[in-house]
Structure formats: structure tokens, C-alpha cells
ROTI-748174 format. One record per residue (C-alpha): residue number from 1; residue in one letter; chain; z, y, x. Coordinates in steps of 0.02 Angstrom, whole numbers. Last residue first. Layout:
N
+-----+-----+-------+--------+--------+--------+
!   n ! res ! chain !     up !  north !   east !
+-----+-----+-------+--------+--------+--------+
! NUM !   A !     A !      Z !      Y !      X !
...
+-----+-----+-------+--------+--------+--------+
***
This chain:
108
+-----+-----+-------+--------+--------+--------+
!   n ! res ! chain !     up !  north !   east !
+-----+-----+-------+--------+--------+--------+
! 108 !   X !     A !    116 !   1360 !   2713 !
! 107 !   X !     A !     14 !   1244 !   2842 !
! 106 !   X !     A !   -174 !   1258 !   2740 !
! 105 !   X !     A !   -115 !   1462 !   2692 !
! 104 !   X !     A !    -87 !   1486 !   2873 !
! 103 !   X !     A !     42 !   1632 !   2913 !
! 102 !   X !     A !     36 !   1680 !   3094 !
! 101 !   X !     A !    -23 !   1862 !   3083 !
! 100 !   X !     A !     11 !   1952 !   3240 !
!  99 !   X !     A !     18 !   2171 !   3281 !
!  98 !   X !     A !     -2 !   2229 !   3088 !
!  97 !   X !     A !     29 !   2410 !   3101 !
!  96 !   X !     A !    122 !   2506 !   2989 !
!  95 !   X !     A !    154 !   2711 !   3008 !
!  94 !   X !     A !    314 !   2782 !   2946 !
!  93 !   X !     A !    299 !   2916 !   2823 !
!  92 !   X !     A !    291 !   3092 !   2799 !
!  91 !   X !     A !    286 !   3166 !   2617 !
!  90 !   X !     A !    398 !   3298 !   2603 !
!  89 !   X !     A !    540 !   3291 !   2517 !
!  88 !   X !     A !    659 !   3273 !   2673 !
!  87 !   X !     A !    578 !   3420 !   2760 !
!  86 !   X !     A !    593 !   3549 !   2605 !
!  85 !   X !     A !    809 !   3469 !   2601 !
!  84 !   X !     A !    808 !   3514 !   2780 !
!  83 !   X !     A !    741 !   3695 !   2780 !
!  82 !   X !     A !    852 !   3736 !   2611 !
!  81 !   X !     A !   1001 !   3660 !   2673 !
!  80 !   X !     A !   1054 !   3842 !   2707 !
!  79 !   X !     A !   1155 !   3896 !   2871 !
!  78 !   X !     A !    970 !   3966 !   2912 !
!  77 !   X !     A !    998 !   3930 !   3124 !
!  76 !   X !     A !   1069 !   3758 !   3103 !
!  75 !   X !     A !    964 !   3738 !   2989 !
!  74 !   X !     A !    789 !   3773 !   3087 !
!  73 !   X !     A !    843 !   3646 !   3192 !
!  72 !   X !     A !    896 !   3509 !   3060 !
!  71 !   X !     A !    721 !   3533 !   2966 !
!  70 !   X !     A !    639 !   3496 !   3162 !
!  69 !   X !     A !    740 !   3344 !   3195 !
!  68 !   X !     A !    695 !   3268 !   3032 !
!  67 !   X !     A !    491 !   3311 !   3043 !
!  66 !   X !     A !    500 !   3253 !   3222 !
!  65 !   X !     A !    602 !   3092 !   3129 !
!  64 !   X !     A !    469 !   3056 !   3019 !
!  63 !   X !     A !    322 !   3102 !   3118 !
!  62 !   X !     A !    390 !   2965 !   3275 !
!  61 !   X !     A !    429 !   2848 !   3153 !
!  60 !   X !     A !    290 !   2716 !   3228 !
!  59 !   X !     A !    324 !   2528 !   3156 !
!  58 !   X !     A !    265 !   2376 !   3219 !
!  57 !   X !     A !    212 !   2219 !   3128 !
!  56 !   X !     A !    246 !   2044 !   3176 !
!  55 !   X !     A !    180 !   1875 !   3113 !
!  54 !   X !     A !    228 !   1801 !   2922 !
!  53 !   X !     A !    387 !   1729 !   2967 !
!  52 !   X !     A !    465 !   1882 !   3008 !
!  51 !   X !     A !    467 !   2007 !   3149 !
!  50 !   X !     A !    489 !   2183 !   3125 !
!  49 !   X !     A !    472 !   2301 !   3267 !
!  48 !   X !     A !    519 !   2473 !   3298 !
!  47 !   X !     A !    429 !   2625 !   3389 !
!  46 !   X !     A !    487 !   2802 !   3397 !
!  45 !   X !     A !    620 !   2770 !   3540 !
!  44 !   X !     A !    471 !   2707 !   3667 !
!  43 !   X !     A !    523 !   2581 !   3816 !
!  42 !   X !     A !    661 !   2493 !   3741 !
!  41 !   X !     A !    589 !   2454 !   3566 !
!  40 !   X !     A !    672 !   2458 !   3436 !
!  39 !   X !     A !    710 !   2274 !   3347 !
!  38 !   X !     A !    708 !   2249 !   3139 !
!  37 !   X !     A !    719 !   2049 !   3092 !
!  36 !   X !     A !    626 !   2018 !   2939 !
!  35 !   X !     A !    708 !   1853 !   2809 !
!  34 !   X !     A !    574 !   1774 !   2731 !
!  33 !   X !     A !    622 !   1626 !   2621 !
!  32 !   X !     A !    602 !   1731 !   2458 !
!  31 !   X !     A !    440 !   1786 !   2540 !
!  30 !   X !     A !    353 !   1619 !   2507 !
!  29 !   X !     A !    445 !   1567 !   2354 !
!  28 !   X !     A !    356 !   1735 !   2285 !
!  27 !   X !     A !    203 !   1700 !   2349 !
!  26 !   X !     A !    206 !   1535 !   2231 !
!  25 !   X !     A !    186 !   1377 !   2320 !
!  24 !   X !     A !     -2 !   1343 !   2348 !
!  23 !   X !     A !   -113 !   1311 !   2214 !
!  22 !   X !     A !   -276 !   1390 !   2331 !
!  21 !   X !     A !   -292 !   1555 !   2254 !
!  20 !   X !     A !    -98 !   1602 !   2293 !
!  19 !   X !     A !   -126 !   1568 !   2480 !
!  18 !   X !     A !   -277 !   1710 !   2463 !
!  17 !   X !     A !   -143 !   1839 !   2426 !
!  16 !   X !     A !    -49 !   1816 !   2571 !
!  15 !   X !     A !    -86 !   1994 !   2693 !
!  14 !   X !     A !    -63 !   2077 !   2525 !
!  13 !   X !     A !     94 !   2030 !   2484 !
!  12 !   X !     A !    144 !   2041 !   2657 !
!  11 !   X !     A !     87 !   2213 !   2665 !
!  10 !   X !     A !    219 !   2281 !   2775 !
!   9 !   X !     A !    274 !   2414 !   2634 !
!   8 !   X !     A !    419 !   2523 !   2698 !
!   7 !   X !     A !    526 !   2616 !   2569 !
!   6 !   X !     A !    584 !   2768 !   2630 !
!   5 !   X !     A !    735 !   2868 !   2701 !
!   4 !   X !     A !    884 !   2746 !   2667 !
!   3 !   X !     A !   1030 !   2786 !   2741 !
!   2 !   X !     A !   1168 !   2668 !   2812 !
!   1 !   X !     A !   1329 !   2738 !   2892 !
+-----+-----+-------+--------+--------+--------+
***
């Protein structure tokens, strides 16, 4: 099963504005071609990385899913979904973090 929590905003947009000021190919053609691969890593189960052609970014979920794992303790002992559905509509996100940046706007 597949659920989506949040919406995760790497920046990419951002991080390649400046290759839209110079009459390259549209950003748009740029990311169309990008396809992210998601890995965890071994060593720490709150971290995952996204690679892509871009660079790499990391991804710390530790407060979303202590936020999770907490609203599923307390109910288990409420029998409500009344502790879990306050936890899922609160706002704690993953945290971004831009490890490489490989894109050149002169080498597209």
C-alpha cells in the first residue's frame, strides 16, 4: 500500500532559475527528463535520499513519523481516531537538505 503524507519540495525549481535567464531550454524540459531515485539509508531509519540529475538531497522524517508513532500510541489506548487524525493534521514536515548540486546552466 502507497500513502501519501506530504508533498516534498526539493527546490529544483529554485536551485535552476538562473538557467532560465540565460535562453537555455525551458526549466520545464529540464525536470521533465528528471526522474528522482528515493534510497533509506542503512545506518539511520529517519534519513532518505533522493538522487536525480540535479545533485542529491537528503531527507530527515524523523518529526514526521515520531509525531505518527506517538498519535498511534495514544490510540491504541483512546480506541478513538481522535489522537491520530489531531497528529496527521498537524503541521510537521520532512526536513530538505541540499547535500550536491551538479547542474551547470553552461553544460545543461
Amino acid at each position: 500500500m502507497l500513502a501519501v503524507y506530504e508533498t516534498i519540495d526539493l527546490g529544483l525549481v529554485h536551485l535552476n532559475s538562473h538557467a532560465a535567464d540565460r535562453e537555455f531550454e525551458p526549466i520545464s524540459d529540464l525536470l521533465s527528463g528528471n526522474h528522482p531515485v528515493l534510497f533509506a539509508d542503512t545506518g539511520r531509519d529517519n534519513t532518505i535520499y533522493i538522487y536525480h540529475a540535479f545533485g542529491v538531497h537528503a531527507l530527515y522524517v524523523g518529526d514526521v513519523l515520531r509525531s505518527i508513532v506517538d498519535a498511534l500510541s495514544a490510540d491504541e489506548e483512546d480506541e478513538s481516531s481522535s489522537a491520530l487524525h489531531g497528529a496527521l493534521s498537524k503541521s510537521t514536515e520532512s526536513t530538505v537538505f541540499n547535500l550536491l548540486s551538479t547542474f551547470s546552466a553552461e553544460r545543461r
